[in-house]
C-alpha positions in Angstrom: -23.5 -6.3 21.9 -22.0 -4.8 19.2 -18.4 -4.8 18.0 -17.0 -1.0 18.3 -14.2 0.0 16.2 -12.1 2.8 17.1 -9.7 4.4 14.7 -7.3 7.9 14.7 -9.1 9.1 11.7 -6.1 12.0 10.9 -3.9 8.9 10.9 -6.3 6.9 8.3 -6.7 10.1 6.4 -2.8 10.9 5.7 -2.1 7.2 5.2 -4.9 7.3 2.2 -3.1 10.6 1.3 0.1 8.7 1.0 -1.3 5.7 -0.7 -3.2 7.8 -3.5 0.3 10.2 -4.0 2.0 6.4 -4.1 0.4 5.7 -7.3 2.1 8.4 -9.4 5.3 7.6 -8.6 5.8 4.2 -7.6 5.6 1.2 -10.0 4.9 -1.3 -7.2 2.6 0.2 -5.7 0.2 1.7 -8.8 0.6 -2.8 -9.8 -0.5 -3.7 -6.0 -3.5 -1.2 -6.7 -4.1 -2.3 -10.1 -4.6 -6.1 -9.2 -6.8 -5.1 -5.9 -8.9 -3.5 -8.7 -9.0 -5.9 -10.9 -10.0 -8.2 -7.9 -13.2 -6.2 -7.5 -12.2 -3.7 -4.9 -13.2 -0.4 -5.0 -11.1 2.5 -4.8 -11.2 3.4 -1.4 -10.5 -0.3 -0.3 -8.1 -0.7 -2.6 -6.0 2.6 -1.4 -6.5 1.4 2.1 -4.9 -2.3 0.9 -1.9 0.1 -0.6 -1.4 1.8 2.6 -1.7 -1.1 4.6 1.3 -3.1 2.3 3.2 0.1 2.2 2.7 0.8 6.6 4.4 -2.8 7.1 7.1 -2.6 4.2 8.0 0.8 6.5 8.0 -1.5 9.3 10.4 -3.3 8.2 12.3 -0.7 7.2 12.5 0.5 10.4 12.9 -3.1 12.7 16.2 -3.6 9.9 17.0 -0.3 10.3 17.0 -0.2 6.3 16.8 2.3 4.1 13.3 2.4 1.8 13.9 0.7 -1.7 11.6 0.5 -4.5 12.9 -2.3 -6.4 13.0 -4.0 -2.8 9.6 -3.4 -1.3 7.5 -4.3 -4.0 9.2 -7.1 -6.2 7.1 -9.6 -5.1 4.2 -7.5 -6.6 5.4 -5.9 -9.7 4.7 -7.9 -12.9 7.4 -9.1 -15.7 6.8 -8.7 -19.1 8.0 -12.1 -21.2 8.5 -10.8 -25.2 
């Protein structure tokens, strides 16, 4: 027997929406993409990696009742430059 996966493909297609509009405009996120890329992923699996980080950092958001920052949400992935 086979394994059936079931999805809500509006839901998968807005997330992938948000995730490819996330890398104009947010440092961390365009980084998280960058390194998914540079770990072989393709495109579409790394968007889908960006909107999977970005679903649970909006997660927590809400369970803190936080408001969303940048600097906040993706420190852990965004890379310092050493001169």
């Amino acid at each position: 027997m086979a394994a059936r996966f079931v999805r809500n493909d509006r839901l998968a297609d807005a997330l992938m929406a948000q995730a490819f509009a996330c890398l104009t405009c947010s440092p961390g996120a365009r980084d998280y993409y960058d390194k998914c890329r540079q770990r072989g992923n393709a495109h579409n699996d790394a968007l889908r990696r960006v909107s999977n980080r970005f679903v649970g950092i909006l997660h927590g958001c809400l369970k803190t009742w936080t408001r969303y920052d940048e600097t906040i949400a993706w420190q852990h992935e965004v890379t310092v430059a050493v001169d």
